[in-house]
C-alpha positions in Angstrom: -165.9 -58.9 -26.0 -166.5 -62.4 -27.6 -168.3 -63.4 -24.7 -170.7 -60.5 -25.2 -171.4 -61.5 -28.3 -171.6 -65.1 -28.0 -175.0 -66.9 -29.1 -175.6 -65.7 -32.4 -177.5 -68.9 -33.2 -179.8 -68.1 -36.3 -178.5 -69.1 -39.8 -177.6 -66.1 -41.1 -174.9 -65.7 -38.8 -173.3 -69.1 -39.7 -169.6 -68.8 -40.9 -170.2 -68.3 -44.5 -173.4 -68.9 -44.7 -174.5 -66.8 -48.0 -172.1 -67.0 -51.3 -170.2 -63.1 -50.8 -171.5 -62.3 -54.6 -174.6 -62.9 -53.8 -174.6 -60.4 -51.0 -173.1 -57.5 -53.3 -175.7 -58.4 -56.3 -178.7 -58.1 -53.3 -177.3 -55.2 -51.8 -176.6 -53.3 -54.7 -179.4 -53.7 -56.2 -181.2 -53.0 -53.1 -179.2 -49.6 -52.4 -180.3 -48.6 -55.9 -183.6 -48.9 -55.7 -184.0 -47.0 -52.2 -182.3 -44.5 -54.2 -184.4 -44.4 -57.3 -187.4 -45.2 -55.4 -188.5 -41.1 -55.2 -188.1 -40.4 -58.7 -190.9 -43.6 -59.5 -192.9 -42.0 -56.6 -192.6 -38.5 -58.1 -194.1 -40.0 -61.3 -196.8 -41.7 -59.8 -197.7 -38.2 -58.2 -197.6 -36.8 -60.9 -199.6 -38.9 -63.0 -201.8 -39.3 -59.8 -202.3 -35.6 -60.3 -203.6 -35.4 -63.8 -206.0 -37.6 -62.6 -207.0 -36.5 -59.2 -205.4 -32.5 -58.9 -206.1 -32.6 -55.4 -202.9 -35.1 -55.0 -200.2 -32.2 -55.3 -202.7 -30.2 -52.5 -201.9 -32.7 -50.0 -200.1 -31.5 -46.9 -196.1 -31.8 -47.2 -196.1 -34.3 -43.8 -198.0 -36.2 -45.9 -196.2 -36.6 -49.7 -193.0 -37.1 -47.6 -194.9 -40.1 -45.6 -195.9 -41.6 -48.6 -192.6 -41.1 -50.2 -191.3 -43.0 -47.0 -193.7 -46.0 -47.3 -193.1 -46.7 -50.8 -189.5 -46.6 -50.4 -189.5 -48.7 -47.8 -191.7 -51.4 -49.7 -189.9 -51.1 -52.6 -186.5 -51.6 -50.6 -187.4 -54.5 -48.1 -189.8 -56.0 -51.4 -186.4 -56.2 -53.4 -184.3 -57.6 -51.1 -186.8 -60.0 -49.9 -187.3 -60.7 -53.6 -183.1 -61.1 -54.4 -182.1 -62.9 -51.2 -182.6 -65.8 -53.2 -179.1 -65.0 -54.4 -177.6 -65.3 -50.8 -179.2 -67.8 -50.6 -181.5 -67.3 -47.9 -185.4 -66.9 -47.4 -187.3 -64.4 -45.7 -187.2 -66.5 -42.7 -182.9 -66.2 -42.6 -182.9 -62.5 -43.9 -184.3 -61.7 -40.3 -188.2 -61.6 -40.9 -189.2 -64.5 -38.2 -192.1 -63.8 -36.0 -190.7 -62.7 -32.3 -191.5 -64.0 -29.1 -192.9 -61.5 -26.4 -189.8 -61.7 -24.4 -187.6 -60.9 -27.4 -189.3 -57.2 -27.0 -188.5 -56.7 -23.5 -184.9 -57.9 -23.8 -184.6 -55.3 -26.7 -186.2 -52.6 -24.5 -183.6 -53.2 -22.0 -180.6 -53.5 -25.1 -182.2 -49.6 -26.6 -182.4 -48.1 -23.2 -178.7 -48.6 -22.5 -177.3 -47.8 -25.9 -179.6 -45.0 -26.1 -178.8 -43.7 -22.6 -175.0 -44.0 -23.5 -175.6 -42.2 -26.8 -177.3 -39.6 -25.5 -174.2 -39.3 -22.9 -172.2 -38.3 -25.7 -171.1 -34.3 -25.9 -172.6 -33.3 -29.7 -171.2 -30.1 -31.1 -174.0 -28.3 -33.4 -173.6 -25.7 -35.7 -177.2 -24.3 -36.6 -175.7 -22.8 -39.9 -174.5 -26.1 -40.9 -175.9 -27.2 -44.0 -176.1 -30.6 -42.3 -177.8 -29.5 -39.5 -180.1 -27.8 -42.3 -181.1 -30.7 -43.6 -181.6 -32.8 -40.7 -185.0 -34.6 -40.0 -185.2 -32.8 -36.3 -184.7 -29.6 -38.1 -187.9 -30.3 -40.7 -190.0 -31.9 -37.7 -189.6 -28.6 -36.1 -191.4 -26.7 -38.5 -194.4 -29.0 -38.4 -197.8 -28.5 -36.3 -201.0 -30.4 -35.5 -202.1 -33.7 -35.1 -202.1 -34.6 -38.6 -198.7 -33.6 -39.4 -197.2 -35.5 -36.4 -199.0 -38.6 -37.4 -197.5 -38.4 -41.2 -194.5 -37.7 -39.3 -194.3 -40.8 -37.4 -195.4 -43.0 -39.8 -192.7 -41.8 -41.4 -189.6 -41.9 -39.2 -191.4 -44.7 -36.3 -192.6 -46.8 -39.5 -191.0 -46.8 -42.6 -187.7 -45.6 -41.9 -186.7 -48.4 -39.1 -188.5 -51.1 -41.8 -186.0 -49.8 -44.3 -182.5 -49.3 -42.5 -182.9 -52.5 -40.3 -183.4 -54.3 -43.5 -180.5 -52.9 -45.2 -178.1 -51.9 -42.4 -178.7 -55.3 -39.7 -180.5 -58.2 -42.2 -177.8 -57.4 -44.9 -174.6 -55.2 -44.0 -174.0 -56.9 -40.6 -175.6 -60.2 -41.0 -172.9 -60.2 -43.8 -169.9 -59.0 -42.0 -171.1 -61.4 -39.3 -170.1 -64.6 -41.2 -166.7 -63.5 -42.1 -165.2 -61.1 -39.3 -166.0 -61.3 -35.2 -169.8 -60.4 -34.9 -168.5 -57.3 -32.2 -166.5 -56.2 -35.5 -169.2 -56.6 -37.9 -171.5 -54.8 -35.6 -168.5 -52.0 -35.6 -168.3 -51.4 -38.9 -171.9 -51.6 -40.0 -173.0 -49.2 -37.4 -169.9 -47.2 -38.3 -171.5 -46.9 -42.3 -175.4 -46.4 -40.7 -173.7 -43.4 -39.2 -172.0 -42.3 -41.7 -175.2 -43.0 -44.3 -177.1 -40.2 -42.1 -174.9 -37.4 -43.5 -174.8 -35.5 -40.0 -171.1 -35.4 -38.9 -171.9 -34.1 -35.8 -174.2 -37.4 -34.9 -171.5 -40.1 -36.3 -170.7 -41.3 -32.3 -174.3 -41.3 -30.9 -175.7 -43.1 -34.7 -172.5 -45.7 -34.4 -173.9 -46.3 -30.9 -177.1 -46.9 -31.6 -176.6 -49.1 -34.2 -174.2 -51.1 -32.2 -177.2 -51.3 -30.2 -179.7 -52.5 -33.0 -177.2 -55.0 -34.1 -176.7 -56.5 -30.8 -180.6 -56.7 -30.4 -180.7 -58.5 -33.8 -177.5 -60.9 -33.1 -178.8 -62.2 -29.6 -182.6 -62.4 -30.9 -182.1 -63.8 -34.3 -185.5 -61.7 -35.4 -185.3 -58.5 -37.3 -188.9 -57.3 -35.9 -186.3 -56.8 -32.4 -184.2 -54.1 -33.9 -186.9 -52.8 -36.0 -189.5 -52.2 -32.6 -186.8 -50.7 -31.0 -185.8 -48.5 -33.6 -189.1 -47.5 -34.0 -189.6 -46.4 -30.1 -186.4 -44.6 -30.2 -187.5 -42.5 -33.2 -191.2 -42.2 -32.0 -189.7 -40.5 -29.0 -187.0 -38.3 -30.8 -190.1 -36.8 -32.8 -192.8 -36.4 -30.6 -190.1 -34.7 -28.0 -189.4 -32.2 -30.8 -193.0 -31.6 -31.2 -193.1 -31.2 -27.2 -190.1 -28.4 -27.6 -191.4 -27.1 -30.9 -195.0 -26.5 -29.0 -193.9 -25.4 -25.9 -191.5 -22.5 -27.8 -194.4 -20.8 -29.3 
């Protein structure tokens, strides 16, 4: 298992590398602020709305992409902003420009943790509230070419920004310098599974972001994880579109 995980050779990975109340302040603060970030935008609509009325017309796809882009600057824009306190830069927080073969070797990494996630039996209950309120079951009510392209800015865009930033350049990158990097990668993949709220997903999400964590680890570049974050949730979508268009 070590020897899997060998070669973690950017900074952030060092033994101790950012002071541990540093990384609570940054991701606390940082956690807050994704949370809060929806009640700002919802007054920004609404004083948007005053001015322009037409804002509160807007398609639902689209107030729900918007939502998801300002969330994700505000997130990523605080901790780039706090890692200060680490003390790291934007460089050591995971944000260095990739090479091309960094893609390809995380291409390969997401197709085998994706294939072995998908692998995994899942149990659904359609009258679970979980299942409810589960992106796959609001995608499926969408339609058109507009709604899928709010719908992937959304979830191929701003969401893989956002939980790469918080769940592999802080949660693991933390654990990493204090516990075996095949541990960290465990138990921050084990919270981004849990952090989804869909009981029924918590093996196939814990494998995936085993995946993503092991893309980041050997790479050293956040934009690794993040592209292939993004592919794997352009293609869950637009295969939902496929089955939503093809039942009607």
């Amino acid at each position: 298992m070590a020897a899997v995980w060998a070669h973690g050779l950017a900074p952030q990975f060092a033994p101790q590398a950012w002071r541990l109340g540093g990384f609570f302040g940054v991701a606390l603060i940082t956690y807050a602020v994704f949370l809060w970030s929806p009640w700002l935008a919802g007054i920004i609509v609404v004083i948007a709305d005053a001015i322009v009325p037409a804002v509160s017309q807007l398609p639902e796809s689209t107030l729900v992409m918007l939502l998801a882009l300002f969330r994700a600057l505000a997130t990523v824009g605080t901790a780039l902003w706090l890692c200060q306190l680490l003390p790291a830069t934007a460089t050591s927080l995971g944000f260095v420009k990739p090479r091309l073969s960094q893609f390809w070797y995380a291409a390969a990494a997401w197709l085998l943790t994706f294939s072995a996630a998908w692998a995994v039996p899942v149990r659904v209950d359609s009258s679970d509230p979980a299942y409810q309120a589960s992106a796959g079951v609001f995608y499926s009510h969408h339609s058109g070419a507009f709604d899928y392209f709010s719908d992937i800015i959304d979830t191929a865009v701003a969401t893989p920004l956002v939980e790469e930033t918080m769940f592999r350049g802080l949660l693991f990158a933390a654990l990493a310098q204090w516990l075996p990097a095949w541990l960290a990668a465990l138990a921050s993949s084990l919270v981004f599974a849990l952090w989804h709220q869909e009981p029924y997903r918590i093996l196939p999400l814990t494998i995936m972001g085993l995946g993503f964590a092991y893309i980041y680890y050997r790479s050293g570049t956040l934009w690794a994880p993040i592209a292939a974050h993004a592919f794997n949730n352009w293609l869950i979508v637009s295969a939902t579109y496929l089955a939503s268009s093809l039942g009607r």
